[in-house]
C-alpha positions in Angstrom: -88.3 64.1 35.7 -87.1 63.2 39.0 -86.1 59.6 39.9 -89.7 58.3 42.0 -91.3 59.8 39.3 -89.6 57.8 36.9 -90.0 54.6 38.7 -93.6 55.4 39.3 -94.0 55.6 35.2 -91.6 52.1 34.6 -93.9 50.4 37.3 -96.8 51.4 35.2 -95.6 49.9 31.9 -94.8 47.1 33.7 -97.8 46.6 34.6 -99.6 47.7 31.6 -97.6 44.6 29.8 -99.1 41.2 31.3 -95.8 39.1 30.2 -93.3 40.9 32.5 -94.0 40.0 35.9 -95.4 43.2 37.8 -94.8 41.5 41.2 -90.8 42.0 41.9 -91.1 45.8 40.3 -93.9 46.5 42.4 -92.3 44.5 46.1 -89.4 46.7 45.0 -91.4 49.8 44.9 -93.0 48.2 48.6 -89.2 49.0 49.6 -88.4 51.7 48.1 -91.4 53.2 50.4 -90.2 51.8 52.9 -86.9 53.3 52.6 -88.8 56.9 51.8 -88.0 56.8 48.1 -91.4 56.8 46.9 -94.8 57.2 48.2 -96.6 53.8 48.6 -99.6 54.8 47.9 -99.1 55.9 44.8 -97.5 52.9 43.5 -100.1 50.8 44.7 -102.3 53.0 42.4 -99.9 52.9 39.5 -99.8 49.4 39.5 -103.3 48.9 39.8 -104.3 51.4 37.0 -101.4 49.4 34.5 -102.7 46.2 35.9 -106.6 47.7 34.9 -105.9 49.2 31.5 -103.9 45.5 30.9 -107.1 44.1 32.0 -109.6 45.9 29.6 -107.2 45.6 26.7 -107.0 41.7 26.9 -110.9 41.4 27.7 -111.4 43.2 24.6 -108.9 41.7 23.0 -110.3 38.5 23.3 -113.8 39.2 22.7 -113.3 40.1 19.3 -110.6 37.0 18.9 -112.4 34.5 20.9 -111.2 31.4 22.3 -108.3 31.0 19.8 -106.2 32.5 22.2 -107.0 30.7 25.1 -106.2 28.0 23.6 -102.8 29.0 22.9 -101.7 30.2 25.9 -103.4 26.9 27.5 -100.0 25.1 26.5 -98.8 26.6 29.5 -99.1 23.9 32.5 -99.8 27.5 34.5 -102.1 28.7 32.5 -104.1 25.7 31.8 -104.9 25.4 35.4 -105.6 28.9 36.2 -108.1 28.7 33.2 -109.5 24.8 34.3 -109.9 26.4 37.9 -111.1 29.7 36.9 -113.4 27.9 33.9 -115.2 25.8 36.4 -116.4 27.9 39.6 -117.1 31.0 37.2 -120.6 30.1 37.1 -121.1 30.0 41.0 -119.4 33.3 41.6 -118.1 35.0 38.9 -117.2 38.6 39.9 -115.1 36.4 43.0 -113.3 34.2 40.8 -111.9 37.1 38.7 -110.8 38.8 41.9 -108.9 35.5 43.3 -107.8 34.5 39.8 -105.7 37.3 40.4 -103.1 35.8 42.7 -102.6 32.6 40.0 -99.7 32.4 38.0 -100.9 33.9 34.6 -104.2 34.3 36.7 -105.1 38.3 35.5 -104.4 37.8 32.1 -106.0 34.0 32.1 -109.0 35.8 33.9 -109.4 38.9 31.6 -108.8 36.4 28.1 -111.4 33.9 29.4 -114.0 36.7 30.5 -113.4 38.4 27.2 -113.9 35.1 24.7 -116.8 33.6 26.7 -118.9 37.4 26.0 -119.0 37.6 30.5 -120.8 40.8 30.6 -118.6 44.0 30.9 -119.6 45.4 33.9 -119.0 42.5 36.0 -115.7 42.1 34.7 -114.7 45.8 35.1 -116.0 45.8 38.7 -113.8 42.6 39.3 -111.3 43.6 37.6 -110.7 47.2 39.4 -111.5 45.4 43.0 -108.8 42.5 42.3 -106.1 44.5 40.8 -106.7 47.2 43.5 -106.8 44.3 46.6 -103.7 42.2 44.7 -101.2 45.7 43.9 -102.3 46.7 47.8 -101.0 43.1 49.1 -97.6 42.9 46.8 -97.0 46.4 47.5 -97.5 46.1 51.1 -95.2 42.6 51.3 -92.0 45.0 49.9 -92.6 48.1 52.3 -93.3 45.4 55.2 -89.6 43.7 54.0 -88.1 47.4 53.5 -89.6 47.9 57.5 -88.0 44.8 58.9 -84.6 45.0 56.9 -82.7 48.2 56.2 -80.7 46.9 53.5 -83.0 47.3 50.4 -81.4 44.5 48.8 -82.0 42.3 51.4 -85.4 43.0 52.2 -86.3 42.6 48.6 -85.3 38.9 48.8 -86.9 38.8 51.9 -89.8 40.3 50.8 -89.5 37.9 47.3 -89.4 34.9 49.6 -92.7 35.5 51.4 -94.2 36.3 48.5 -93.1 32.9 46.6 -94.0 31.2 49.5 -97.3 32.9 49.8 -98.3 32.1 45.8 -96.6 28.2 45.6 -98.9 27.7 48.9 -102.6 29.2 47.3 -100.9 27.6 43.8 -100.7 23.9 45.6 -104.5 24.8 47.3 -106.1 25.6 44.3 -104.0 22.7 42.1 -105.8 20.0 45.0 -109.4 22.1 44.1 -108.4 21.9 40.3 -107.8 18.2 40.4 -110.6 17.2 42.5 -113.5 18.9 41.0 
């Protein structure tokens, strides 16, 4: 097994397991394309087929466990208000909110425990769950190969590209914690 292929199959674990973060192994696959060490397209759709499978596994998961869980993880100041945010607006527009839940701390796995317990119906959760995880793995992906472009040193451009991408998710995170506390 040669050495992208390898990464390509770590990436996908990753991502397959919600509680290791999928963002700095998949910005530092961005580079690695970048740098012409991998393909970016096919870690984009690594990560968004671990990122998927995750998906379906928790939504069953918690449809056979119920809210229990939920209310576990709700100790979690993150968690709690991805779920408060998510919990509220999923009436309005459900297949959107499990797409933007997505870029929330904990939002995928919140997202694909709280469609699970509440019984959302399946299809709408696999359609929103394949068009978020394809849209958020495209975007993370994308922020490393644009750092690997702009700085040689793949080092560097991986803190680069972690910067933006901090600064990117504390900004939506302060957004939607001003929605969150004012609905």
């Amino acid at each position: 097994m040669d050495a992208s292929t390898a990464a390509l199959l770590l990436l996908f674990v990753i991502a397959l397991v919600p509680l290791v973060p999928t963002e700095v192994a998949l910005l530092g696959m961005g580079v690695a394309a970048a740098q012409g060490e991998v393909g970016l397209a096919p870690a984009i759709a690594v990560a968004a087929a671990g990122c998927f499978l995750s998906d379906q596994v928790l939504y069953s998961f918690a449809r056979t466990r119920g809210i229990t869980v939920l209310d576990r993880l709700r100790k979690r100041r993150n968690v709690d208000n991805g779920l408060r945010w998510i919990d509220r607006h999923a009436g309005q527009h459900l297949r959107a909110i499990l797409v933007v839940s997505r870029w929330l701390p904990s939002g995928g796995t919140v997202g694909s425990l709280l469609a699970g317990a509440l019984h959302w119906p399946r299809g709408q959760f696999v359609a929103a769950s394949a068009i978020g995880v394809t849209l958020w793995s495209t975007y993370v992906a994308l922020l490393g190969y644009l750092g690997g472009q702009f700085v040689q040193e793949p080092g560097v451009s991986l803190l680069v590209s972690l910067a933006v991408a901090a600064a990117l998710g504390a900004g939506l995170s302060v957004v939607v914690r001003k929605r969150v506390e004012n609905v």
